[in-house]
Every structure is written in structure tokens, then in C-alpha cells.
N, C-alpha and C positions, 0 to 999 in steps of 0.2 A: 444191064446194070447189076453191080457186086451187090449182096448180099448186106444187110446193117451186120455190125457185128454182136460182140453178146457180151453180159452182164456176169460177174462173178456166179451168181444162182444160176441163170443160164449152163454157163461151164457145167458147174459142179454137176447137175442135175442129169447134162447131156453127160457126162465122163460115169455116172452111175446107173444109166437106163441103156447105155449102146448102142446110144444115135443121139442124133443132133434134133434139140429139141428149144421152142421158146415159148414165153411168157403166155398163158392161157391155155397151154398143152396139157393133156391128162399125160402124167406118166408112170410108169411100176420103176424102183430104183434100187437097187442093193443099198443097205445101210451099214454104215461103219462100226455105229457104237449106237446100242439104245438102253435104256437105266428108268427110273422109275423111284419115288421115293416112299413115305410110308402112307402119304396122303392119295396115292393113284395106286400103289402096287396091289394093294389087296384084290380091287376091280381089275385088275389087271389076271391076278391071277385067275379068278374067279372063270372070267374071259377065255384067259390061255384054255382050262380044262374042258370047258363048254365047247372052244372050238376044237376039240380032241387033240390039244397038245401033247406030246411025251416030254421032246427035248428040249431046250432053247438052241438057236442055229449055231449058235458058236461061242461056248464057256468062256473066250477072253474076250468078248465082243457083248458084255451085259453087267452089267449092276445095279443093285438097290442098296437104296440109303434110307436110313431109321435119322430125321435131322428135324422133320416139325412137331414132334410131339417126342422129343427126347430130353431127360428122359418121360416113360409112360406118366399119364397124370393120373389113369384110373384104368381098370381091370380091361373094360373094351378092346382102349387103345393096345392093351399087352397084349392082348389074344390077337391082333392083328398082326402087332411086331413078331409075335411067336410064329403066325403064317408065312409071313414072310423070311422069317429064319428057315425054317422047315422047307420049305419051297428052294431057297438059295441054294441049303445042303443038299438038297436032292438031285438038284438040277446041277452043282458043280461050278456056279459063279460065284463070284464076290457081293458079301452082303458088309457095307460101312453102316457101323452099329451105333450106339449111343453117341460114344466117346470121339466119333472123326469131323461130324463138322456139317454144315451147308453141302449139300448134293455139288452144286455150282463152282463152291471153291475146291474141295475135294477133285471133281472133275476136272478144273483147269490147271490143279495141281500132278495128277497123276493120268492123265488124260493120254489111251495108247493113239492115239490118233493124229497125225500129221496133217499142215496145214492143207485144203480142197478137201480134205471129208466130210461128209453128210452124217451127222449128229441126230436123232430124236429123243426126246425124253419128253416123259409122262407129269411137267410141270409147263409152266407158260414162261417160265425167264431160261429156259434153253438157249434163246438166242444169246447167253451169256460167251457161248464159246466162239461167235463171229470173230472177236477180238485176235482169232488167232487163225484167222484167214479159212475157217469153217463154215459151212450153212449146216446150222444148227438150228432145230426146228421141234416147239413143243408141240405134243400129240395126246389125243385123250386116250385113258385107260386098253379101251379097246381095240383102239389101234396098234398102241403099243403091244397088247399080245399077240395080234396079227404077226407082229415084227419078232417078236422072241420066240415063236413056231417057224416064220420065212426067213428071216432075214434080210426082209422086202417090205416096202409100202408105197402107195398110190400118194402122188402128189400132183397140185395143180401148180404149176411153175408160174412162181410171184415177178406180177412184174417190178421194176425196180425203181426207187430214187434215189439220186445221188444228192447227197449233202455233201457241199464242200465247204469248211470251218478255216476260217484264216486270223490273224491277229494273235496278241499275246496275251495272256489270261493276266489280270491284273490281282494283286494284292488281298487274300482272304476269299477269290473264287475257283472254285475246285469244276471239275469233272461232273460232278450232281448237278453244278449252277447250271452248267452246259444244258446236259438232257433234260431240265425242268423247264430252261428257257425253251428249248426245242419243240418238247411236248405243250408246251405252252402255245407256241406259234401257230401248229401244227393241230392240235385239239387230241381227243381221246381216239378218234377213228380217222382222222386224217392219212394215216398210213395204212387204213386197213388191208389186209393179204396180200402186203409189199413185203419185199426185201430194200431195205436200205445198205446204200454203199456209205460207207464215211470216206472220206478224204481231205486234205488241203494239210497246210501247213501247222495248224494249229495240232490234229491230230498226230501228228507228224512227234511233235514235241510231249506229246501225254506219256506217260508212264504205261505199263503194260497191264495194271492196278485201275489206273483209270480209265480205261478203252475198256475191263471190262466192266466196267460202271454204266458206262456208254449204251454198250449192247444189252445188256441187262435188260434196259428200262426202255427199248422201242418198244415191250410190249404193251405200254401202258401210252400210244397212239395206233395200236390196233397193228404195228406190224409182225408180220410173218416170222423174219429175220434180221439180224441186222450185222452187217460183217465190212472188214476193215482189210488191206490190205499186208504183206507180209513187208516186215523193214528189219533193221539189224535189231531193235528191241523183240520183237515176236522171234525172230531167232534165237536168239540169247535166252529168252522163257524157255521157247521147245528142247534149247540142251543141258538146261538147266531142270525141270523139271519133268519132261518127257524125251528121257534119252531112249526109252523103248520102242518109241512110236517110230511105222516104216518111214524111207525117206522122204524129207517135204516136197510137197508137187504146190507151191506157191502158184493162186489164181487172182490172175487179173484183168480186171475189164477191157473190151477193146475201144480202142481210142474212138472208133464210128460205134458204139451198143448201142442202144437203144432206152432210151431210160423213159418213164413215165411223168417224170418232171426235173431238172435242176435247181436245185435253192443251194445260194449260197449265202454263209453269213460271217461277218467280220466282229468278231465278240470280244475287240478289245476296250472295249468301255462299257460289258458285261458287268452288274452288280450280283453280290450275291441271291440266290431268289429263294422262293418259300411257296410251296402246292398246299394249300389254304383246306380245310374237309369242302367236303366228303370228296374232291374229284383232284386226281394226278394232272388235268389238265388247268386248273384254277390256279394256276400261275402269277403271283406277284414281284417286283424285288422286294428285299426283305424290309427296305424302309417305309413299305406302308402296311408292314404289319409290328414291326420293333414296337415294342413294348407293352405287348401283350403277355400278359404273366401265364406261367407255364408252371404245370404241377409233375409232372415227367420228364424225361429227357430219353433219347433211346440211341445210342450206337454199334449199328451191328447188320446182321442181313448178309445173301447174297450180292447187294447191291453195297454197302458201305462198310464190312466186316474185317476189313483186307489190314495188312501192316502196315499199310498205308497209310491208312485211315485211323488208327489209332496211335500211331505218330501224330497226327495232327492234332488230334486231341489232346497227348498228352504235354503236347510241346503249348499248346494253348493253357490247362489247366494245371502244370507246373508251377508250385509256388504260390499255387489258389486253390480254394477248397470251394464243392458245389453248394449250391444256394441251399440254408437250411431248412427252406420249401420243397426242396424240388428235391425229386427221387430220380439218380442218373444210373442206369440200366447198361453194362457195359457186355458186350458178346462176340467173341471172338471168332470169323467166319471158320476156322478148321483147329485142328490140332497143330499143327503144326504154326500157325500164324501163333497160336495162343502160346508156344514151347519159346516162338521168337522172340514174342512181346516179353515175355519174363525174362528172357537172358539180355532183353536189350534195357530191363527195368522200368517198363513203360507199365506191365499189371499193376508194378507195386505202387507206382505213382500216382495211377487212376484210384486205385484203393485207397492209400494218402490222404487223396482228395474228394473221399469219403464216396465214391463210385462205388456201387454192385456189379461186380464180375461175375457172370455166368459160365456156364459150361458150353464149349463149340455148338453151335445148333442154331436154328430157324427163332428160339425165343418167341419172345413178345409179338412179333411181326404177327404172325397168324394168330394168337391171341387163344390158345388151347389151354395152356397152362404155367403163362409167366407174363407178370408184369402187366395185368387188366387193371386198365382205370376205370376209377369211379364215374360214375354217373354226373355230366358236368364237367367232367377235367377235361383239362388241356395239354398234350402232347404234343413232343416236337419230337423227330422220330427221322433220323437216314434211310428208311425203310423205304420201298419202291411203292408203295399202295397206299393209300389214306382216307378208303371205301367205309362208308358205315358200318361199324361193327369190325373191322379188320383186328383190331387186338382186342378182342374178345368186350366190347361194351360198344354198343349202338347210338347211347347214349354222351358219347366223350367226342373230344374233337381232334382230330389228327392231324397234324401237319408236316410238312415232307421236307429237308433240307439238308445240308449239308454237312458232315463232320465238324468243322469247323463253325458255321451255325449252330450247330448244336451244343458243342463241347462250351460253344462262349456263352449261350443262353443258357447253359445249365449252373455256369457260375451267375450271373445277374438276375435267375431268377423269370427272367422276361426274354421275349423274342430279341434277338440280340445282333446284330451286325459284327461279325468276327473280327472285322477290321477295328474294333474298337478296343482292342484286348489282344492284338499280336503286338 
């Protein structure tokens, strides 16, 4: 009897250890590209030295990003970023500084890596890069310096699920609705130390903006990974903004793999939804929490900061000004998104309409030094997390939805159903 066949992780895993390897195997693997941002690099370094580092294994094969606490809020944090500068220079890679943006968007923007490379980084939404037919895989501190001395690191190869999403997304639900319903379904550990495949026809239709909204946010059901396959849009991305990267070796699952479960779901009578505090898995549609009044508003993050995303907004708050309760928090995921948003007039419109535009960076999300709510308030927030304490008050309540949930609850004031306001 043949053999089952294997899983995108599979692949990638066996094509970077040089041998054929599956699900449950310990393996050593060459890594493509590993990076680290301001909130893991310092541990990091600390790591590298302790385990007698000199070099990092390969200068275009490394970066760090200054994106969650940019710019510094207080002296600490600068002595950190200043380690991290000093370390960059010495060692000869690339250090993105205040002024570039989300580690996540930056990296799918400028990303040397073709599609079937093994990604790590020293954050837990790494699997942002699947979108682009990557297993991309977050790691802690000191793994990561393992990796910026080898080149290598130890992996238990995830076994897999396959999501297949089919139907047409209807009218005010986005890509967020998607993965809140999922995580929803699914719970917070449902996926735990899986790789998720995506496919079906729905996927098929998303933007490349929202696939990586997608992969972003398996980590918040405990998965590993989460990666999609290669189409004429992930092409069109890699030569549009990674014309450097060697040529694409597109991976795909074999039609006999072997998966750990199949779910399929049909989301075309999908409402928009809303991840209610404290847990990403607290899942509702957004009609049984509409009309909850809201002191916040947030749009931005690795998860919803994209051009995309602020189209939608601005195409929603066009012509209407935010509620003059509510304070709307606007953050553009890179520099370049935010160079866009202005030449396309979308800044100025958000601002118009009485929006706080930030500078490219992590913002509000981690809650270090922008945009903390008071004790009591109520947030509604694109951000991927909505854990006690996430924007810096333990005290407030956070809720997680959509671009267009949001942009339309920031003008009414109250949780708001977008479809009420396009």
C-alpha cells in the first residue's frame, strides 16, 4: 500500500530538514528569514551573547523592527531600541525604525522570500506570511537567537486542518467577520500546534489584504500556522512587491495528505460578528451586541491596518463626522500604506471626520503608550487580541471587529451593524 500523501507543512518542513518527514517528527530545518521586533529582540539579543554568538548566519536573511513602542514612550523603552540599533549595526542587517510601520506589513511588503519558505519570527502573528504560500512560524526570544547564530531550528511538524470556505460574502462582511466566525467555531485552543490549510472558493475571491487578515488571527485558536495556497493574486503580490525574492517554488497539498480534520463552511448568510472582552473566542454577530455605546474606536494593527482597510472606512465615513463621544484612533499598518492613503485622500478624510491619525506602528493594540482607555470604557478595536489589559487598562472592555464595524460604530456612537450606513 502507497504511502498517504503530505500537507503544505509537511512539504515545506521535508524540503528544509533533507528528508521526508511528517506530522509528530522532531526536525532541525534551515530557515529562510528570521526578524524579531522591539518587544522580543532585546531577549533575544541577550540570548544570541550568552550563547556565544559573533555573527548572525546571513545579513540578508534577518531584521528587526522598532513598531510596538514607536515612537519610545519613556527612557527604558529607548535604551532598549538603542540595543537593538547597536546590535543591527554591528551585525550588518537591517534595523526598521520608528518611522516603517507593523514588523507584519513591512515584512509582506518587502518580504526576500518566495513562496514554500520557512519564516520565524519572534512575535506570535508570524503566521501572517502563510497568505503567501509560507509556513511561517512564531518563536520565543531564545529560539530566535538559536536561529540568528544557526540558521536552524528544531521543529515538531504540525499536524494539519484543512478549512474549506465556499459561498459569497455578503454585503458589510469582510475577512475579520470570516476569522472571528472561525475562531469562534473553533474556540481559543481548538487549533492548538496545527497548521491550518485554507482553501475553497470563497478564498479563492479575497484580496491578498484579506488572506492576510486570515492568517494573522489563527493564532488566536492556538494555531501553529496558517497558510493558503499560491493563485494569480499571491503572484501579482510576489512581483509587485517582492521582485527580489529567488524564484517561486508554489506548495501544494497532495490530493491523498493526510489532515487532522476537514471543516467545511458555506458563509454566505455570514453576519457581520463582534469577539465580545476579554476572549478572541467570544464570538457573537454583531446584532446581539448593536447598540452598546462605545467610548473608542480603533483602526489599525497587523491585522486591519492595510489600504484596504482604510478604504473601507473612509468610504463609510465620507460625508459623516465621528460621534462626538467617541474618540476614533486611526493607524496606518506601514509607511508606505500611509504615503498611499494620502495620495488617494483617504488621511484627509478620516481627519475631516474628526479621526486621530497616528504614525505607522503597533499603536493602541499593545496599549504601551497610545490611546489607553479609561477605567470603564468601551472599545471597539480591529485589533486581533481583546485579553484583559491588551491596550494598556485592565479595567476597560474590548471588543474585536471589523473595519467597517468599526468605522460605522464610530460615527453612531454605539455598536453598530455597517450595513446600516453603506
Amino acid at each position: 500500500m502507497s504511502k498517504l500523501g503530505k500537507t503544505i507543512a509537511e512539504k515545506i518542513l521535508s524540503s528544509h530538514c533533507g528528508k521526508g518527514t511528517r506530522a509528530g517528527e522532531i526536525v532541525v530545518a534551515q530557515v529562510d528569514f528570521a526578524f524579531a521586533q522591539d518587544g522580543t529582540a532585546p531577549l533575544a539579543i541577550e540570548s544570541f551573547r550568552k550563547m556565544g554568538g559573533k555573527e548572525v548566519f546571513h545579513r540578508d536573511k534577518v531584521a528587526f523592527f522598532i513598531d510596538h513602542n514607536a515612537p519610545s514612550p519613556k527612557p527604558e523603552v529607548s535604551t532598549l531600541h538603542r540595543l537593538m540599533r547597536e546590535f543591527s549595526r554591528e551585525k550588518g542587517f537591517p534595523l526598521y525604525d520608528i518611522a516603517e510601520g507593523i514588523c507584519h506589513q513591512v515584512m509582506v511588503e518587502r518580504l526576500p522570500v518566495s513562496a514554500g519558505g520557512l519564516i520565524v519570527g519572534a512575535d506570535s502573528h508570524t503566521s501572517t506570511y502563510g497568505a503567501l504560500n509560507c509556513l511561517s512560524i512564531g518563536v520565543g526570544s531564545t529560539d530566535l537567537a538559536a536561529v540568528l547564530i544557526s540558521g536552524k531550528l528544531w521543529f515538531k511538524v504540525p499536524e494539519t486542518l484543512k478549512v474549506i470556505l465556499k459561498g459569497k460574502l455578503s454585503p458589510g462582511v469582510y475577512s475579520k467577520d470570516v476569522i472571528l466566525y472561525l475562531i469562534g467555531q473553533l474556540g481559543a485552543e481548538g487549533a492548538n500546534y496545527k497548521s491550518i490549510e485554507f482553501e475553497g472558493s470563497l478564498v479563492d475571491d479575497l484580496s491578498m489584504e484579506a488572506r492576510f487578515t486570515i492568517c494573522n488571527m489563527v493564532a488566536e485558536m492556538g494555531a501553529k500556522a496558517g497558510i493558503m495556497s499560491v493563485n494569480d493574486k499571491t503572484l501579482e503580490w510576489m512581483r509587485k512587491y517582492n521582485p527580489s525574492a529567488s524564484p517561486s517554488q508554489p506548495v501544494r497539498a497532495d490530493g491523498d495528505a493526510n489532515y487532522k480534520n476537514i471543516l467545511e463552511y458555506d458563509l454566505s448568510s455570514l453576519e457581520p460578528q463582534v469577539a465580545k472582552p476579554h476572549r478572541v473566542d467570544n464570538v457573537s454577530p454583531v446584532s446581539e451586541v448593536a447598540g452598546l455605546k462605545i467610548d473608542q474606536a480603533f483602526l489599525g494593527t497587523c491585522t486591519n491596518g492595510r489600504l484596504e482597510d482604510l478604504r473601507i472606512a473612509a468610504r463609510i465615513l465620507e460625508g459623516r463626522e465621528v460621534h462626538p463621544e467617541v474618540r476614533f484612533i486611526v493607524v496606518p499598518a506601514s509607511k508606505r500604506i500611509f504615503l498611499e492613503a494620502m495620495k488617494e485622500g483617504l488621511i484627509g478624510l478620516l481627519i475631516k471626520a474628526e479621526a486621530a491619525v497616528l504614525n505607522p506602528g503597533c499603536g493602541p493594540c499593545v496599549g504601551t503608550h497610545a490611546g489607553v482607555p479609561a477605567d470603564g470604557e468601551v472599545v471597539l478595536s480591529t485589533a486581533n487580541r481583546n485579553f484583559k489589559g491588551r491596550m494598556g487598562n485592565p479595567n476597560a472592555g474590548i471588543y474585536l471587529a471589523s473595519p467597517a464595524t468599526v468605522a460605522a460604530s464610530a460615527i453612531k456612537g454605539e455598536i453598530t451593524n455597517p450595513r446600516s450606513v453603506q
